[in-house]
MDAnalysis code that builds the backbone (N, CA, C; Angstrom):
import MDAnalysis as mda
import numpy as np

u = mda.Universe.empty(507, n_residues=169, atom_resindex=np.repeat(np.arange(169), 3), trajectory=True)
u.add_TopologyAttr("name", ["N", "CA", "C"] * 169)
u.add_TopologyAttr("resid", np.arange(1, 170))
u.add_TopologyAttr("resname", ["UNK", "UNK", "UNK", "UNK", "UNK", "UNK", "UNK", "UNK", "UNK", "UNK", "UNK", "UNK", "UNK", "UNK", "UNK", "UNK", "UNK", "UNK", "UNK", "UNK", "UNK", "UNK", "UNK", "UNK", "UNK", "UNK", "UNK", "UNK", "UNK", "UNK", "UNK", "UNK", "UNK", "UNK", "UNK", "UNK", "UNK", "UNK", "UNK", "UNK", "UNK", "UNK", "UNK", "UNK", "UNK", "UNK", "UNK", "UNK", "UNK", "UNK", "UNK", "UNK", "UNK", "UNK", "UNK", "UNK", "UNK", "UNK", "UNK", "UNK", "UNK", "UNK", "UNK", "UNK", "UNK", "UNK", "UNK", "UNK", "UNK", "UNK", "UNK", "UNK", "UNK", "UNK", "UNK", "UNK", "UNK", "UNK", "UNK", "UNK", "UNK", "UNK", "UNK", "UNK", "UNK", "UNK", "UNK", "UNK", "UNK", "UNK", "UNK", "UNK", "UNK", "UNK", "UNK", "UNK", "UNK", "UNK", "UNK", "UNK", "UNK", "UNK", "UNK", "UNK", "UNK", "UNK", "UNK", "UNK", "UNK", "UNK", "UNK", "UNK", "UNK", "UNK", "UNK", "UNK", "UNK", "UNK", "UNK", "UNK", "UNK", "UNK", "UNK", "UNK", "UNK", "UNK", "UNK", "UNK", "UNK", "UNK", "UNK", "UNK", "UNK", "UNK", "UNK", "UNK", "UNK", "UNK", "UNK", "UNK", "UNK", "UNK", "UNK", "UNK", "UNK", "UNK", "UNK", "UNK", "UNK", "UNK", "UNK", "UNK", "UNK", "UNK", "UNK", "UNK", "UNK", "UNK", "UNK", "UNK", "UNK", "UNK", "UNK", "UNK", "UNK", "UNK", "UNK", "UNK", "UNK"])
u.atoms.positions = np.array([
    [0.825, -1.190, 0.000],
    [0.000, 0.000, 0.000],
    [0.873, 1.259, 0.000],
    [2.045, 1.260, 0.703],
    [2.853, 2.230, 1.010],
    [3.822, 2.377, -0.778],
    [3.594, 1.640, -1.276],
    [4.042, 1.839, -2.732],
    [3.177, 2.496, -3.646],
    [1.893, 1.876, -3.514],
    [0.769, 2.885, -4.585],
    [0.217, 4.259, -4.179],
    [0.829, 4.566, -2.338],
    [0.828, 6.151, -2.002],
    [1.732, 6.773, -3.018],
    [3.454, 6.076, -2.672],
    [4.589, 6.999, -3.148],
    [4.280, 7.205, -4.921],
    [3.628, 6.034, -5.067],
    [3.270, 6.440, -7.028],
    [2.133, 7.530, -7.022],
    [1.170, 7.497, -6.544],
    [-0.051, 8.538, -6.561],
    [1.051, 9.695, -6.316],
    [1.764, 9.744, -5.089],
    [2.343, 11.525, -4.983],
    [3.263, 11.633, -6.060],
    [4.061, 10.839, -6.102],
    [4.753, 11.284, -7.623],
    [4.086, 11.398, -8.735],
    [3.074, 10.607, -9.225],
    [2.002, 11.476, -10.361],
    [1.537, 12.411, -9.883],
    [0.936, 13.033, -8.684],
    [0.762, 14.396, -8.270],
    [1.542, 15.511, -8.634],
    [2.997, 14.890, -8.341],
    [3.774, 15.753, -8.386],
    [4.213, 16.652, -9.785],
    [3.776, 15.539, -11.186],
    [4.202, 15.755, -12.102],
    [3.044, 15.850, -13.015],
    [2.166, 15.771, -12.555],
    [0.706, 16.265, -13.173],
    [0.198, 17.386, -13.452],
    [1.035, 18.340, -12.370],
    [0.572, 19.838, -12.607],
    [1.420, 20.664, -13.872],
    [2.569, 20.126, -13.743],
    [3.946, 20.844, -14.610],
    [3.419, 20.338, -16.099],
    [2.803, 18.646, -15.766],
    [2.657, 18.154, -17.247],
    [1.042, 19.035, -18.015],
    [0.321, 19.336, -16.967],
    [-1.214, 20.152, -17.724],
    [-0.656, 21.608, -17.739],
    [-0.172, 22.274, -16.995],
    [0.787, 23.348, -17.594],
    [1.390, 23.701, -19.168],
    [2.588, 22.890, -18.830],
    [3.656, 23.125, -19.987],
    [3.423, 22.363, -21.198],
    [2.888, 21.090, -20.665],
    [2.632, 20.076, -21.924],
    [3.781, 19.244, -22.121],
    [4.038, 19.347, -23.814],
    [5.214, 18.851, -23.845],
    [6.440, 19.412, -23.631],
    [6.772, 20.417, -23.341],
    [7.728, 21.216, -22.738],
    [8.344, 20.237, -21.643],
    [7.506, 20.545, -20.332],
    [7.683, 19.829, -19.204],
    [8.071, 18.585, -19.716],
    [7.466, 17.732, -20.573],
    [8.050, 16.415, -20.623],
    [9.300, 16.232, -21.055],
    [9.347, 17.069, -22.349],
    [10.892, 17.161, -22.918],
    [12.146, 17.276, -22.060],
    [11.533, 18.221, -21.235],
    [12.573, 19.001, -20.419],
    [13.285, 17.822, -19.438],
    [12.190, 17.017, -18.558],
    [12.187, 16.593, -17.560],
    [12.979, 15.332, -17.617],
    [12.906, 15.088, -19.510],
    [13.203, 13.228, -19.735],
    [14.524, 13.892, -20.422],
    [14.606, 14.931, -21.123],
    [16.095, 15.506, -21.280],
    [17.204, 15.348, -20.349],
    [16.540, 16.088, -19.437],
    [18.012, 16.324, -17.988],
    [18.036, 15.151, -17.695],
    [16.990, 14.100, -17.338],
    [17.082, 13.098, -16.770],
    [18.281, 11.855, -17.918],
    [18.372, 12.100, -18.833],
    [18.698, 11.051, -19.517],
    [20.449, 11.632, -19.504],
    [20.523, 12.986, -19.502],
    [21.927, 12.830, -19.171],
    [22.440, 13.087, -18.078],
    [21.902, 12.525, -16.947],
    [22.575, 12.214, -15.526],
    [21.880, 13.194, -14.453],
    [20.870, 14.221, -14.845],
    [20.193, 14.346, -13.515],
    [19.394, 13.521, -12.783],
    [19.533, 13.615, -11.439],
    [18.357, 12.586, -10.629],
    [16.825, 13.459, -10.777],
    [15.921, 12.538, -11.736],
    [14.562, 13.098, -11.867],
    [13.776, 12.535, -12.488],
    [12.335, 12.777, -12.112],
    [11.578, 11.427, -12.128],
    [10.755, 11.166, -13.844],
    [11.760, 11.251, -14.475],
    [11.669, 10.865, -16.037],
    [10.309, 9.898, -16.531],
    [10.424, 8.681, -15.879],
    [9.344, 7.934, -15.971],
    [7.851, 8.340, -15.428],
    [8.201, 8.933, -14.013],
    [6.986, 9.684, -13.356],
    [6.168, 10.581, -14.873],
    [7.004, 11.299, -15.323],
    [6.310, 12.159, -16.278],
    [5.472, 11.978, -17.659],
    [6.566, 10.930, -18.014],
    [5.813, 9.915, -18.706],
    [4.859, 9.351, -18.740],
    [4.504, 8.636, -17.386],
    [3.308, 7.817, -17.111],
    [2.616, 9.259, -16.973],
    [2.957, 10.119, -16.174],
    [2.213, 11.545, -16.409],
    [1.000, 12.616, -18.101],
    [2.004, 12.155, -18.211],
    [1.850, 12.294, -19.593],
    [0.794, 11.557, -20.574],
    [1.271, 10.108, -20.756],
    [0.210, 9.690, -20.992],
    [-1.185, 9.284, -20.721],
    [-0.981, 9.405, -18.924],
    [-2.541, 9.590, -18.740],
    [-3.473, 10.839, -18.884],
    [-2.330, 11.738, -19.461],
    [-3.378, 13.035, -19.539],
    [-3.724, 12.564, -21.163],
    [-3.237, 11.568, -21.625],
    [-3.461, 11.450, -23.289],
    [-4.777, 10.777, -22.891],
    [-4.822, 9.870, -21.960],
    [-5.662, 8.895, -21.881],
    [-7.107, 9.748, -21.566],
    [-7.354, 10.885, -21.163],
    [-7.878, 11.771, -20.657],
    [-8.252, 12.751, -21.486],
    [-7.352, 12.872, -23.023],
    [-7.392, 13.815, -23.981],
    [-6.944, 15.156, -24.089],
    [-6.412, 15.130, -22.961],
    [-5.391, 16.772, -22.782],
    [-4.033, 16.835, -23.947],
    [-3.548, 15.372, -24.135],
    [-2.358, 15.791, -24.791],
    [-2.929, 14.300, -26.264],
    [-1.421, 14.462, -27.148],
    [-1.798, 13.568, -27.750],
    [-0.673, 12.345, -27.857],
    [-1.300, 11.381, -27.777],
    [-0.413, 10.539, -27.284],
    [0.887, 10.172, -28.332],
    [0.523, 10.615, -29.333],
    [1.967, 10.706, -30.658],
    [2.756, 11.906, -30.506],
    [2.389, 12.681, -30.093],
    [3.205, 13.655, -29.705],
    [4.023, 13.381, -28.113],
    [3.544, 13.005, -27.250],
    [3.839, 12.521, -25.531],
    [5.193, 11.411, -26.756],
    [4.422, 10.578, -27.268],
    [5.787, 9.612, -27.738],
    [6.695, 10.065, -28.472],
    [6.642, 10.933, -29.042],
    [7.428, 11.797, -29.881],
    [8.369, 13.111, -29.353],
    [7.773, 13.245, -28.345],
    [8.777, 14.255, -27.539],
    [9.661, 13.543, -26.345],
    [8.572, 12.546, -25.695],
    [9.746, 11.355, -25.176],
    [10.668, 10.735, -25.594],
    [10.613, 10.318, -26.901],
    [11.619, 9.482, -27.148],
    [12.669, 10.485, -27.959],
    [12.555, 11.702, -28.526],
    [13.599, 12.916, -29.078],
    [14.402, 13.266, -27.251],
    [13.554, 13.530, -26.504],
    [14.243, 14.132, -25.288],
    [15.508, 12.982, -25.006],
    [14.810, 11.818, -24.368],
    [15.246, 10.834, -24.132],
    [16.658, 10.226, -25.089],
    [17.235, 10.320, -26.365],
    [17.977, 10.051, -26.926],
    [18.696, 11.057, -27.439],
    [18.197, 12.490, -27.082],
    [19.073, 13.312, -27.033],
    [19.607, 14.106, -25.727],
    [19.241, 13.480, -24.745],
    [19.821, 13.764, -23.383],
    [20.750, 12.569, -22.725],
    [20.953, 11.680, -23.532],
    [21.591, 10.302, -23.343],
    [22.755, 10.857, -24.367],
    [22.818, 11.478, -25.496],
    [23.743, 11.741, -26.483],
    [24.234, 13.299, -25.317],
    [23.957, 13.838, -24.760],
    [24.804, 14.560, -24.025],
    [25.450, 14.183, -23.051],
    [24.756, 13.105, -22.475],
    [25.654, 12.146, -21.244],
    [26.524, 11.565, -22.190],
    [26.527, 11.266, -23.050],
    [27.404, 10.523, -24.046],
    [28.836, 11.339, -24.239],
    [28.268, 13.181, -24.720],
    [29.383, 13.675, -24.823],
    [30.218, 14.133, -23.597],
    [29.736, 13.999, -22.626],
    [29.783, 14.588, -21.342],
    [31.106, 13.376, -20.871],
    [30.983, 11.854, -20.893],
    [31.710, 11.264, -20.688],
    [32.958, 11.008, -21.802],
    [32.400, 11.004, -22.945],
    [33.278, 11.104, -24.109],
    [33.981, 12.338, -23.647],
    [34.333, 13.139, -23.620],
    [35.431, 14.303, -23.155],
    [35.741, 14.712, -21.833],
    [34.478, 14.300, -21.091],
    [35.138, 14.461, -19.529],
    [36.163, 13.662, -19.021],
    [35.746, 12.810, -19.605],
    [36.557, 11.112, -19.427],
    [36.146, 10.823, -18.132],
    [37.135, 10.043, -17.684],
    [37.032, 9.208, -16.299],
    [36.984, 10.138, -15.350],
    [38.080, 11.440, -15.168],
    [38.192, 12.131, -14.580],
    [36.861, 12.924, -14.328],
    [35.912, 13.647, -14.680],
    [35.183, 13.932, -14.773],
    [33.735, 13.157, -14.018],
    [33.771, 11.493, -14.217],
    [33.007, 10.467, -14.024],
    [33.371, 10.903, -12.734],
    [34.327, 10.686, -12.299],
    [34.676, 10.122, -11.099],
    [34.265, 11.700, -10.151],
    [34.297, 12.573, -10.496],
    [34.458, 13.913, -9.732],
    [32.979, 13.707, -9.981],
    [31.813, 13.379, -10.314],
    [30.362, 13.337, -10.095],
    [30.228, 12.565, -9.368],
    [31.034, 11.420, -8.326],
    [30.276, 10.548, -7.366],
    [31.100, 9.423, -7.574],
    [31.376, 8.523, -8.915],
    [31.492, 7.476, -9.017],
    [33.197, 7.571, -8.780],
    [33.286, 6.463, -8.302],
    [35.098, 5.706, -7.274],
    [35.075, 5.104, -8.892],
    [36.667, 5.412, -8.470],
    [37.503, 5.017, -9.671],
    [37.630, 3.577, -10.327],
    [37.389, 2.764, -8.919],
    [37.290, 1.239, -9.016],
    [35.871, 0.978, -9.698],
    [34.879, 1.274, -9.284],
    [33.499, 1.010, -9.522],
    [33.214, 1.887, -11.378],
    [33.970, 2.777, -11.287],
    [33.908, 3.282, -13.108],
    [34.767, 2.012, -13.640],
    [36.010, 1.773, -13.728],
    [36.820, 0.757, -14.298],
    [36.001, -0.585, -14.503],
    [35.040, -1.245, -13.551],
    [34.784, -2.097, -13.259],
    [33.155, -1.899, -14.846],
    [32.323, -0.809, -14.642],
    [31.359, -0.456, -15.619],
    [31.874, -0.477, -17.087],
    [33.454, -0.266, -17.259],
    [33.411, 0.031, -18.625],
    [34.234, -1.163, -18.877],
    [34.563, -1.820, -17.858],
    [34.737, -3.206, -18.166],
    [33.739, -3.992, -18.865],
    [32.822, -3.973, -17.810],
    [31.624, -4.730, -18.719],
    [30.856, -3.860, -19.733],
    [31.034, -2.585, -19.537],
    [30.022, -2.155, -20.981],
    [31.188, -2.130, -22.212],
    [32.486, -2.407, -22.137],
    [32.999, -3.313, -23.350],
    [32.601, -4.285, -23.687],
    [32.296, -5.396, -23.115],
    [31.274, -6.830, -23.313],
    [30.278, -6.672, -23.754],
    [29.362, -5.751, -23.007],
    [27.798, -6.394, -23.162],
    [27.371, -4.722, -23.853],
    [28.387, -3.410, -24.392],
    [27.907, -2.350, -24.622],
    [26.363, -2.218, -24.756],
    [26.102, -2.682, -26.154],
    [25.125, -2.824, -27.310],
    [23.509, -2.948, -26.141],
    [23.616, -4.326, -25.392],
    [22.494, -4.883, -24.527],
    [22.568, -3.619, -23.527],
    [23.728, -3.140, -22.839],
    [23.310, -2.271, -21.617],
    [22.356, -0.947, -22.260],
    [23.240, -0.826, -23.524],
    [22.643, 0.504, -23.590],
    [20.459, 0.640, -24.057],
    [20.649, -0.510, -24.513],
    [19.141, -0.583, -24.977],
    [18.227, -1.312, -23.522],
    [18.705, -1.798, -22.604],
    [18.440, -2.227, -21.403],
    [18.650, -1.487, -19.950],
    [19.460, -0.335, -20.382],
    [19.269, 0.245, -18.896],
    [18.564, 1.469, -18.761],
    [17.599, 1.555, -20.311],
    [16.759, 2.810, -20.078],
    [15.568, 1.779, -19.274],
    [15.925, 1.341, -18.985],
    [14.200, 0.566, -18.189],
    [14.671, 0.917, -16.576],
    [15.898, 1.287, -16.275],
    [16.524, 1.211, -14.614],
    [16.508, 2.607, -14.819],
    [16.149, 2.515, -13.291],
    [16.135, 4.787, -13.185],
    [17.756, 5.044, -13.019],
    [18.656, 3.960, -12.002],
    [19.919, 4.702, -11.923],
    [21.191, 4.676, -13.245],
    [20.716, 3.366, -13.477],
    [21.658, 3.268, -14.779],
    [21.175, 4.071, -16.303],
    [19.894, 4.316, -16.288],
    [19.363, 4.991, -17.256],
    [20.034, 6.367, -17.092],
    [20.291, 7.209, -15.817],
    [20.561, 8.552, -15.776],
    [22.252, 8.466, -16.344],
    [22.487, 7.028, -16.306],
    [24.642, 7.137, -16.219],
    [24.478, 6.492, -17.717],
    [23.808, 5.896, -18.335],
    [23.542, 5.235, -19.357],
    [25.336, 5.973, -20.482],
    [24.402, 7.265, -20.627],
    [25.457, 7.579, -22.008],
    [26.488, 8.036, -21.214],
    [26.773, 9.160, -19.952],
    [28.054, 8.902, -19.418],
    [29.021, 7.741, -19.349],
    [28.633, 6.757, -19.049],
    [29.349, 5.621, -19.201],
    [29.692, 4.898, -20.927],
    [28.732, 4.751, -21.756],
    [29.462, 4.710, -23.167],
    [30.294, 5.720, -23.560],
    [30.209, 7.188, -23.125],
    [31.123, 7.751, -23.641],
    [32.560, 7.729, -23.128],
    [32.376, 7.498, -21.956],
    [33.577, 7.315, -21.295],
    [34.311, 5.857, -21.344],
    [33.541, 4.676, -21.570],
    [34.270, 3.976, -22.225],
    [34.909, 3.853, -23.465],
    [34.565, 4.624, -24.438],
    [34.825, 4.774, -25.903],
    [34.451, 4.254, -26.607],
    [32.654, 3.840, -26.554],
    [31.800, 3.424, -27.147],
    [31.812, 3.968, -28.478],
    [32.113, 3.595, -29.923],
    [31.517, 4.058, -30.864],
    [30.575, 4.988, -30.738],
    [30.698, 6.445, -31.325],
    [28.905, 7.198, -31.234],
    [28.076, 6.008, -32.106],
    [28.697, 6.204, -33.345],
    [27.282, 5.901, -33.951],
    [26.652, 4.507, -33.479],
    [27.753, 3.563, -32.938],
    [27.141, 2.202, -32.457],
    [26.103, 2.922, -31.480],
    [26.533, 3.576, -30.669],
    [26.254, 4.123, -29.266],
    [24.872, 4.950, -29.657],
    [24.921, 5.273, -30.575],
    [23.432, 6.120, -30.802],
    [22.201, 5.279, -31.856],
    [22.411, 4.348, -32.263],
    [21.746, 3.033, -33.053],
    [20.776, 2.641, -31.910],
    [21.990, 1.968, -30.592],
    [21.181, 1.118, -29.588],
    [20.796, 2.526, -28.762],
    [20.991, 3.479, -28.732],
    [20.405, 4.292, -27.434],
    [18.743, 4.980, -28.271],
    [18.728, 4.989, -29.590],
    [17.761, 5.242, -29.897],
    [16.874, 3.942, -30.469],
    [17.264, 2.739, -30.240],
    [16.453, 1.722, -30.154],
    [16.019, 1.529, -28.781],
    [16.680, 1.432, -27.717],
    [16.396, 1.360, -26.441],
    [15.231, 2.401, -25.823],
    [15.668, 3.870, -26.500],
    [14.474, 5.132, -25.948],
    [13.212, 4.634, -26.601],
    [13.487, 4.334, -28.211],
    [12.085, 3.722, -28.514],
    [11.291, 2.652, -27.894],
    [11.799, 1.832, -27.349],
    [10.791, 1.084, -26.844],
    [10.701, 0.777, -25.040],
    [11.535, 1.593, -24.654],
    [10.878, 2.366, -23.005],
    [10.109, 3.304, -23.361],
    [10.072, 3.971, -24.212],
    [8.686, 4.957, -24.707],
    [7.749, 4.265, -25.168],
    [7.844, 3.141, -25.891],
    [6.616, 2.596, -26.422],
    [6.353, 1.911, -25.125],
    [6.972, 1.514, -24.273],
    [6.630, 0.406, -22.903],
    [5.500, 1.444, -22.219],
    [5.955, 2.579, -22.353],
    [5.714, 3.159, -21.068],
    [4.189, 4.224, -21.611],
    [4.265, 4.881, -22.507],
    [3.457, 5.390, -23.078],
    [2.060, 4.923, -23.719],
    [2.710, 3.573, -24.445],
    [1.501, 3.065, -25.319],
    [1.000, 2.217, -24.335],
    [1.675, 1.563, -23.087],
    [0.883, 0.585, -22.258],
    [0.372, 1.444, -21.405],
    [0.328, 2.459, -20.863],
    [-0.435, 3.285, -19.984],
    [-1.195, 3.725, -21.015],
    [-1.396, 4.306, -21.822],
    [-2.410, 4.447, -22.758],
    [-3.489, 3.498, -23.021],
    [-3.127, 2.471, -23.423],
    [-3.750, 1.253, -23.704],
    [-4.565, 0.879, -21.996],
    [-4.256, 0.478, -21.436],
    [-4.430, -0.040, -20.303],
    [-5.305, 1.357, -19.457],
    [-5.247, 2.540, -19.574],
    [-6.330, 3.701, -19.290],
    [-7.322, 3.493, -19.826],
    [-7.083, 3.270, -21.529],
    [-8.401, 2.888, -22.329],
    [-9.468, 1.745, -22.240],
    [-8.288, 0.749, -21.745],
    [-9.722, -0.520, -21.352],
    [-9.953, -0.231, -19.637],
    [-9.774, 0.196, -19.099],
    [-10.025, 0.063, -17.308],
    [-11.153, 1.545, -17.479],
    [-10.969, 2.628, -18.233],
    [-12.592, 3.425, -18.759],
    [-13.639, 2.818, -18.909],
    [-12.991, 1.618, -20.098],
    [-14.352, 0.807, -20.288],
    [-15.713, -0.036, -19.549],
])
């Protein structure tokens, strides 16, 4: 129960900014968030599309400004680690051991993390910091980060959409 409070106040929270601004607010919110601010990206989303579900916004546009924000705020975490380098990583929080250890494995498994950790709130915010700072190919690096935004946007958008529309019924 104490879980479907903290979700109700966080759609509270992001309900007002989203009937406000529109897609602004969303852009904005899944922007910063994708290149390494802590913020509730998904909250807005699901935000978002229930105001589609509701008819305030439209839900091709909610997906269309999500998934542009979203893969172009991951391409600034991208450049952000691509030139900050490690040094940089590491002066935002992350120990030198625990970066070495990430770009260890996102040499292995790059391709899968990057289309798989937009579904995690913490690795989604480090997502492109960490390819860039490993020396991820861009363009590999922007293939899977805009396959990955597409379909946490389609997860998140078209199934709250969908799922508003039959529980109306």
């Amino acid at each position: 129960m104490a879980t479907v409070t903290r979700v109700n106040s966080l759609l509270a929270t992001a309900h007002p900014y989203i009937a406000q601004y529109g897609y602004g607010a969303l852009f904005g919110v899944l922007f910063a968030e994708s290149f390494g601010l802590p913020l509730p990206g998904e909250t807005f989303l699901v935000a978002a599309s229930l105001l589609a579900v509701q008819g305030q916004l439209n839900i091709w546009l909610v997906g269309l400004a999500a998934w542009v924000a979203a893969v172009l705020g991951d391409n600034v975490g991208y450049a952000i680690g691509r030139f900050g380098g490690r040094r940089l990583v590491v002066r935002l929080g992350i120990s030198a051991a625990r970066q070495e250890k990430a770009e260890r494995f996102f040499a292995r498994y790059g391709p899968e993390i990057v289309i798989v950790a937009r579904f995690f709130p913490l690795l989604r915010q480090l997502n492109g910091i960490t390819a860039g700072s490993a020396g991820m190919d861009w363009k590999r690096f922007m293939f899977y980060n805009a396959l990955g935004g597409f379909l946490w946007v389609a997860a998140w958008s078209a199934g709250i959409y969908r799922f508003g529309h039959q529980a109306g019924q």
